[in-house]
C-alpha positions in Angstrom: 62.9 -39.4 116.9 63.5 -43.0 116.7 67.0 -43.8 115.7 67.9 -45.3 112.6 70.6 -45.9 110.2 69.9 -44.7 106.3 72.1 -44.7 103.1 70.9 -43.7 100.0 69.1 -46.1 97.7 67.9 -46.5 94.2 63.9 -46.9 93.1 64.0 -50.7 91.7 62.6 -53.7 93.2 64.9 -55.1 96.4 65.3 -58.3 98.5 66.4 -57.3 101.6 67.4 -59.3 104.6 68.2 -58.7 108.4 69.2 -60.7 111.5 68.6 -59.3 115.0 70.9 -60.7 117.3 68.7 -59.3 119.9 65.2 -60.2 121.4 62.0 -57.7 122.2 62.3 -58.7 126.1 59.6 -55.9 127.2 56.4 -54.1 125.4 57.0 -51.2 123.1 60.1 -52.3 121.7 60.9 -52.6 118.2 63.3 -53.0 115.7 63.3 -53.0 111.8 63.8 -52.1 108.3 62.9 -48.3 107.1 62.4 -47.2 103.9 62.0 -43.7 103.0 60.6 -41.7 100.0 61.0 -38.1 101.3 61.3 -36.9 105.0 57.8 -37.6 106.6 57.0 -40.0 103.9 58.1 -43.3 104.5 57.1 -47.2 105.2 58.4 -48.9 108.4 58.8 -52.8 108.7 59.6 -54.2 111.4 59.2 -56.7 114.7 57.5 -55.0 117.5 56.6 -56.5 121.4 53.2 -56.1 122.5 54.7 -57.6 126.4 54.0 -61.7 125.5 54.0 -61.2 121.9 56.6 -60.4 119.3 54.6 -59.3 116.1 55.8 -58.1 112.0 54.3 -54.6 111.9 54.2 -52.8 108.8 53.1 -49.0 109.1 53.1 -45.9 106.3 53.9 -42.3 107.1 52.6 -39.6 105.3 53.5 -36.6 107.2 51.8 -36.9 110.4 49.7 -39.0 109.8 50.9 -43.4 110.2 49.0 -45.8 109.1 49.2 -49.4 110.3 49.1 -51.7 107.0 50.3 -55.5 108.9 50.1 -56.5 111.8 50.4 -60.4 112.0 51.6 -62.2 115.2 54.6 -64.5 114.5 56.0 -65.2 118.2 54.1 -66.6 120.9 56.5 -65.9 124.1 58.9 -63.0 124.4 62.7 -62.9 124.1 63.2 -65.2 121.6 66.4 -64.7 119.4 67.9 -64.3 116.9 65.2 -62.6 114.7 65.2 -62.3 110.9 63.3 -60.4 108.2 63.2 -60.3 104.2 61.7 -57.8 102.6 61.0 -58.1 99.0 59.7 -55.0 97.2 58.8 -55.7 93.9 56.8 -52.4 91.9 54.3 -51.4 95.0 54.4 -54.5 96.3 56.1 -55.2 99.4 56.3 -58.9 100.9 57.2 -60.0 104.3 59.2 -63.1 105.4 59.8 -63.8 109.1 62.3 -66.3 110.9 64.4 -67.7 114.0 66.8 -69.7 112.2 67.6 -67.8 108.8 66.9 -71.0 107.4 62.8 -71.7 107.3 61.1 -68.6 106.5 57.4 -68.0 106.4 55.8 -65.6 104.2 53.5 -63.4 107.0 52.2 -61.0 104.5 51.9 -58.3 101.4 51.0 -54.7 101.5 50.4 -52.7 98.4 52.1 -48.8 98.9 53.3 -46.7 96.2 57.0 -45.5 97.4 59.5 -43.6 95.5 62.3 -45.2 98.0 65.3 -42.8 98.6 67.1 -44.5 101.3 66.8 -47.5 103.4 68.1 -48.3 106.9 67.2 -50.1 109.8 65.8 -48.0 113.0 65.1 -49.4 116.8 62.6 -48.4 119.4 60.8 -47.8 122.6 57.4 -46.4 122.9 54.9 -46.0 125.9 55.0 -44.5 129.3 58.1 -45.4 131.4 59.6 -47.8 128.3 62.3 -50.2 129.1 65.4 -49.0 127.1 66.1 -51.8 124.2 69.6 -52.2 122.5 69.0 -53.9 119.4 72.3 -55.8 118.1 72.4 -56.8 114.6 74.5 -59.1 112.6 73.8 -58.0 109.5 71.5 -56.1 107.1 72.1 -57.6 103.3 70.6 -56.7 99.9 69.8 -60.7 98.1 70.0 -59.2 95.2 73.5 -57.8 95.4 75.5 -60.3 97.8 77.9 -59.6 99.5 81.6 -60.4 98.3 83.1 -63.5 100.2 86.5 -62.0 101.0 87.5 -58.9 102.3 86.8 -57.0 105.5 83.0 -56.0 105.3 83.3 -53.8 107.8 85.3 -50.9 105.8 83.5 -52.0 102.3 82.8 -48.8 101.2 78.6 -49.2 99.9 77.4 -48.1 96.8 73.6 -47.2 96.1 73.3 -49.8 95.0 73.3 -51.4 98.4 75.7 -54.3 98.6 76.7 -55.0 102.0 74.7 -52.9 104.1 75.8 -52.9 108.0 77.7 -56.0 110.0 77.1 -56.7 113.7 75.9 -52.8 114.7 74.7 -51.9 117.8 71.8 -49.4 118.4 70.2 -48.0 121.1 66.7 -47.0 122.2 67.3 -45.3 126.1 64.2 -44.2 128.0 62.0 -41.0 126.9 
């Protein structure tokens, strides 16, 4: 199974926003946002290494069965960092930003896919024969539409469902299978 971290989350539209501290260095690796409707039945979007490449995938389980819905090249040489994505969902409609400084953002593309969302995370991964184990390191993983408070320790914030802060500067890693 690839890991991933989930909390619980409520159906309504979302804006969220990560930053990978880390780079896809090797082919196979990815790292992303998840969001799931029922075990076996969720949408994965993510950054994924194809060796030269670094690509914003976007692919829909429904039991067994995935189906890629993006796929748009957004890096031309590999191990670039830091990496962000925004996801906004808004109804069925889920809209993909990509960008290296947090600051200019380009819209890569929309998908249309019906999802009762339950919980929402982030997940990393290796894939293929022999894969190079990837650590993924991220800063943070935010909801825009619920910022995050500018005092306080985030760290031990406790988070609601309604997603405020969402995880600070985690570490997770994908070994060798």
């Amino acid at each position: 199974r690839t890991p991933r971290i989930m909390q619980s989350a409520t159906n309504a539209d979302m804006s969220l926003e990560i930053k990978f501290a880390s780079a896809l260095s090797a082919p196979n690796q990815a790292q992303g946002l998840y969001f799931e409707q029922a075990d076996g039945d969720y949408l994965r979007i993510g950054l994924w290494s194809d060796g030269p490449t670094t690509r914003v995938i976007a692919t829909r389980y429904r039991g067994v069965t995935p189906m890629r819905v993006m796929d748009v090249p957004v890096v031309g040489s590999a191990g670039v960092a830091p990496l962000f994505l925004r996801v906004m969902r808004r109804g069925d409609n889920w809209t993909v930003l990509f960008s290296t400084d947090g600051q200019n953002w380009r819209t890569v593309e929309s998908t249309t896919q019906p999802l009762v969302v339950d919980r929402v995370g982030l997940y990393v991964e290796n894939s293929g024969q022999n894969p190079a184990a990837h650590t993924a390191y991220v800063d943070y993983l935010a909801n825009l539409e619920a910022p995050a408070p500018t005092s306080g320790d985030l760290q031990t914030m406790s988070v609601s469902s309604a997603m405020t802060p969402l995880i600070y500067n985690e570490e997770i890693t994908a070994g060798q299978t």
